[in-house]
C-alpha positions as CSV (number, residue, x, y, z in Angstrom):
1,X,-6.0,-4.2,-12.1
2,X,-5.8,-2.3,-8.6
3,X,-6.4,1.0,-7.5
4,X,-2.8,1.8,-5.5
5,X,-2.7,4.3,-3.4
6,X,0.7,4.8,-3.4
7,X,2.4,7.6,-0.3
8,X,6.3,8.5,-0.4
9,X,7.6,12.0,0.4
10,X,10.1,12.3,-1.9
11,X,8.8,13.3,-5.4
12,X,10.9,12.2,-7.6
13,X,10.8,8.3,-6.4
14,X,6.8,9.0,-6.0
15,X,6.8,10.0,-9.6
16,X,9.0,6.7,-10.6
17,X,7.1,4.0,-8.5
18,X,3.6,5.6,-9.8
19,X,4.9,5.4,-13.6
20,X,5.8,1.8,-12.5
21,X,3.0,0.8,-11.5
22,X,0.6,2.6,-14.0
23,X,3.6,0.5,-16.7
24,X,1.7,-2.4,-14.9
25,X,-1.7,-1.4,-15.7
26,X,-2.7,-0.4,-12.0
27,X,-4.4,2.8,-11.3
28,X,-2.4,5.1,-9.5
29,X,-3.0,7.9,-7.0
30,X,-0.1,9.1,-5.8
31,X,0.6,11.0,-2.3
32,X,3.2,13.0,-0.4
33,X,2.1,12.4,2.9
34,X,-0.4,11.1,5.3
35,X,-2.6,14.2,5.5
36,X,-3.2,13.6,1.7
37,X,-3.6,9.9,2.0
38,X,-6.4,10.2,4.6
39,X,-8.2,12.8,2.4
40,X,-8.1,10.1,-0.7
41,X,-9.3,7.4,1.9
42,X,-11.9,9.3,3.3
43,X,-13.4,9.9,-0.3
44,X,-11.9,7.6,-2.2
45,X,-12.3,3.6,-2.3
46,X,-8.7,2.1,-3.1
47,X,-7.4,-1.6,-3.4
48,X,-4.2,-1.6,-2.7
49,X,-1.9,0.8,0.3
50,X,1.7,1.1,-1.1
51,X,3.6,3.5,1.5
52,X,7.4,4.5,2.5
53,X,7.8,3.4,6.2
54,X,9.0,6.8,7.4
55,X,6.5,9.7,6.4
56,X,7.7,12.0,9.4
57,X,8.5,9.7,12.1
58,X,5.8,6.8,12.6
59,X,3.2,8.2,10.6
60,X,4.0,5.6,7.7
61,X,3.7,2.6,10.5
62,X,0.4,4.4,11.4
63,X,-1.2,5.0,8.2
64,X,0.0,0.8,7.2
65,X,-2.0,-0.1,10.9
66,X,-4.7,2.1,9.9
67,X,-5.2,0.8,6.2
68,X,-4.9,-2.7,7.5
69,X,-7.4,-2.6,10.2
70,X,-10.0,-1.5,7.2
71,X,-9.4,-4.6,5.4
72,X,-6.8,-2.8,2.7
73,X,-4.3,-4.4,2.0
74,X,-0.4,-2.9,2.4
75,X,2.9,-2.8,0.9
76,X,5.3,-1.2,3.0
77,X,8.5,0.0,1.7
78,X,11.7,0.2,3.6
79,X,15.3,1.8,3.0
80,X,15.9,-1.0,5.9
81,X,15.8,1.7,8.8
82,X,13.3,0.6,11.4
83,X,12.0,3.1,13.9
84,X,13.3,2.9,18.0
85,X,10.8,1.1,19.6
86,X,9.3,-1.2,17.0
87,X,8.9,-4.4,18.0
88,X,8.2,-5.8,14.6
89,X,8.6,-5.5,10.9
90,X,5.3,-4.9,8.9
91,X,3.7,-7.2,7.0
92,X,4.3,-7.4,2.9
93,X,7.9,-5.7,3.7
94,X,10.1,-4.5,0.6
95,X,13.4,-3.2,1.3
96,X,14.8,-1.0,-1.2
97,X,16.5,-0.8,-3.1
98,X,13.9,-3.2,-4.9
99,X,13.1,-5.0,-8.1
100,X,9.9,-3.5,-9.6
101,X,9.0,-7.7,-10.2
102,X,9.3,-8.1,-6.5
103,X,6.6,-4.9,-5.7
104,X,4.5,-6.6,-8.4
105,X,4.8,-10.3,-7.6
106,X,3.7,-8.9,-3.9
107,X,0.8,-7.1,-5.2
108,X,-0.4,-9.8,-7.4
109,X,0.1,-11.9,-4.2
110,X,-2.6,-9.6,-2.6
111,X,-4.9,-10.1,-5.6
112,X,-4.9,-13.8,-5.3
113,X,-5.8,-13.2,-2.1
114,X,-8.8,-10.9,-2.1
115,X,-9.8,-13.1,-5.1
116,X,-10.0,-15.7,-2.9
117,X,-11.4,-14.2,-0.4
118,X,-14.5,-12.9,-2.3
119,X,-15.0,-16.4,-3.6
120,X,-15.6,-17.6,-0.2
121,X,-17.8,-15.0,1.2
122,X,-21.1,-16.0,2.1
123,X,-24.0,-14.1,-0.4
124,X,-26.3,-12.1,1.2
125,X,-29.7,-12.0,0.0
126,X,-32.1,-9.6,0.0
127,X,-35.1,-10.2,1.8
Protein backbone atom coordinates (compact mmCIF):
# COMPACT_ATOMS: atom_id res chain seq x y z
CA UNK A 1 0.00 0.00 0.00
CA UNK A 2 1.52 3.57 0.91
CA UNK A 3 4.54 4.71 2.37
CA UNK A 4 3.01 7.01 5.60
CA UNK A 5 4.99 9.24 6.89
CA UNK A 6 3.28 9.55 9.95
CA UNK A 7 4.53 12.86 12.71
CA UNK A 8 2.88 13.22 16.28
CA UNK A 9 4.85 14.20 19.35
CA UNK A 10 3.45 12.18 21.79
CA UNK A 11 4.99 8.63 21.69
CA UNK A 12 2.76 6.58 22.89
CA UNK A 13 -0.24 7.63 20.25
CA UNK A 14 2.72 7.73 17.53
CA UNK A 15 3.51 4.12 18.47
CA UNK A 16 -0.50 3.26 18.28
CA UNK A 17 -1.44 5.06 14.87
CA UNK A 18 1.91 3.46 13.33
CA UNK A 19 0.90 -0.20 14.58
CA UNK A 20 -2.53 0.89 12.95
CA UNK A 21 -1.53 1.55 10.07
CA UNK A 22 1.29 -1.10 9.51
CA UNK A 23 -2.31 -3.53 10.77
CA UNK A 24 -3.34 -2.00 7.42
CA UNK A 25 -0.56 -3.07 5.38
CA UNK A 26 1.04 0.51 4.90
CA UNK A 27 4.62 1.15 5.44
CA UNK A 28 5.25 3.18 8.27
CA UNK A 29 7.92 5.71 9.27
CA UNK A 30 7.14 7.22 12.14
CA UNK A 31 8.27 10.88 13.48
CA UNK A 32 8.33 13.03 16.61
CA UNK A 33 8.62 16.24 15.12
CA UNK A 34 9.19 18.37 12.15
CA UNK A 35 13.01 18.39 12.21
CA UNK A 36 12.81 14.57 11.75
CA UNK A 37 10.13 14.70 9.22
CA UNK A 38 12.15 17.05 6.95
CA UNK A 39 15.21 14.77 7.29
CA UNK A 40 12.95 11.60 6.07
CA UNK A 41 11.68 13.96 3.17
CA UNK A 42 14.79 15.18 2.14
CA UNK A 43 16.05 11.49 1.72
CA UNK A 44 13.25 9.64 1.68
CA UNK A 45 10.32 9.42 -1.08
CA UNK A 46 6.87 8.86 0.88
CA UNK A 47 3.18 8.57 -0.39
CA UNK A 48 1.27 9.62 2.10
CA UNK A 49 1.83 12.83 5.08
CA UNK A 50 -0.16 11.80 8.25
CA UNK A 51 0.67 14.68 10.91
CA UNK A 52 -0.85 16.07 14.46
CA UNK A 53 -1.86 19.73 13.74
CA UNK A 54 0.12 21.20 16.58
CA UNK A 55 3.87 20.07 16.58
CA UNK A 56 5.04 23.20 18.66
CA UNK A 57 2.88 25.92 17.54
CA UNK A 58 2.24 26.05 13.66
CA UNK A 59 4.91 23.89 12.61
CA UNK A 60 2.25 20.95 11.98
CA UNK A 61 0.09 23.57 9.63
CA UNK A 62 3.62 24.21 8.05
CA UNK A 63 4.98 20.97 7.47
CA UNK A 64 0.87 19.95 5.96
CA UNK A 65 1.55 23.43 3.46
CA UNK A 66 4.85 22.22 2.77
CA UNK A 67 4.07 18.49 1.97
CA UNK A 68 1.15 19.67 -0.09
CA UNK A 69 2.84 22.05 -2.30
CA UNK A 70 5.17 18.92 -3.32
CA UNK A 71 2.37 17.05 -4.59
CA UNK A 72 2.10 14.73 -1.14
CA UNK A 73 -0.78 14.13 -0.17
CA UNK A 74 -1.89 14.94 3.77
CA UNK A 75 -3.95 13.82 6.60
CA UNK A 76 -4.08 16.17 9.25
CA UNK A 77 -5.17 15.18 12.63
CA UNK A 78 -6.84 17.38 15.10
CA UNK A 79 -7.83 17.18 18.89
CA UNK A 80 -10.32 20.05 17.43
CA UNK A 81 -8.02 23.02 18.68
CA UNK A 82 -7.32 25.33 15.80
CA UNK A 83 -4.50 27.77 16.11
CA UNK A 84 -5.30 31.96 16.58
CA UNK A 85 -5.12 33.25 13.40
CA UNK A 86 -6.03 30.46 11.04
CA UNK A 87 -8.34 31.36 8.67
CA UNK A 88 -9.11 27.84 7.62
CA UNK A 89 -9.22 24.23 8.48
CA UNK A 90 -6.81 21.90 6.47
CA UNK A 91 -7.69 19.84 3.94
CA UNK A 92 -8.35 15.76 4.72
CA UNK A 93 -9.19 16.99 8.39
CA UNK A 94 -9.67 14.10 11.18
CA UNK A 95 -10.66 15.13 14.48
CA UNK A 96 -9.86 12.86 17.26
CA UNK A 97 -10.79 11.16 18.84
CA UNK A 98 -11.16 9.09 15.51
CA UNK A 99 -12.19 5.75 14.09
CA UNK A 100 -9.08 3.95 12.62
CA UNK A 101 -11.88 3.15 9.45
CA UNK A 102 -12.26 6.87 9.03
CA UNK A 103 -8.05 7.48 8.87
CA UNK A 104 -8.16 4.55 6.37
CA UNK A 105 -11.26 5.31 4.31
CA UNK A 106 -9.34 8.85 3.94
CA UNK A 107 -6.17 7.38 2.87
CA UNK A 108 -7.72 4.97 0.48
CA UNK A 109 -9.56 8.14 -0.79
CA UNK A 110 -6.02 9.59 -1.55
CA UNK A 111 -5.05 6.34 -3.41
CA UNK A 112 -7.99 6.49 -5.71
CA UNK A 113 -6.92 9.67 -6.36
CA UNK A 114 -3.26 9.47 -7.27
CA UNK A 115 -4.44 6.27 -9.08
CA UNK A 116 -6.32 8.36 -11.14
CA UNK A 117 -4.19 10.81 -11.49
CA UNK A 118 -1.37 8.67 -12.96
CA UNK A 119 -3.82 7.23 -15.38
CA UNK A 120 -4.26 10.44 -16.93
CA UNK A 121 -0.85 11.72 -17.23
CA UNK A 122 0.40 12.26 -20.42
CA UNK A 123 3.61 9.59 -21.31
CA UNK A 124 6.69 11.04 -22.01
CA UNK A 125 8.82 9.54 -24.51
CA UNK A 126 12.16 9.44 -24.96
CA UNK A 127 13.61 10.87 -27.82
Amino acid sequence: MARILLTQPDGAIREFIAGILTEFGHDVVACENIVEAEVWLATSPIDVLVTDLVLRGEQGVILSRSCSALGIPTVTLSGGDFLPGQVSRPPSLLEKPFRFSDLQRVLNAIDTAHSAAAVHRPRISAA
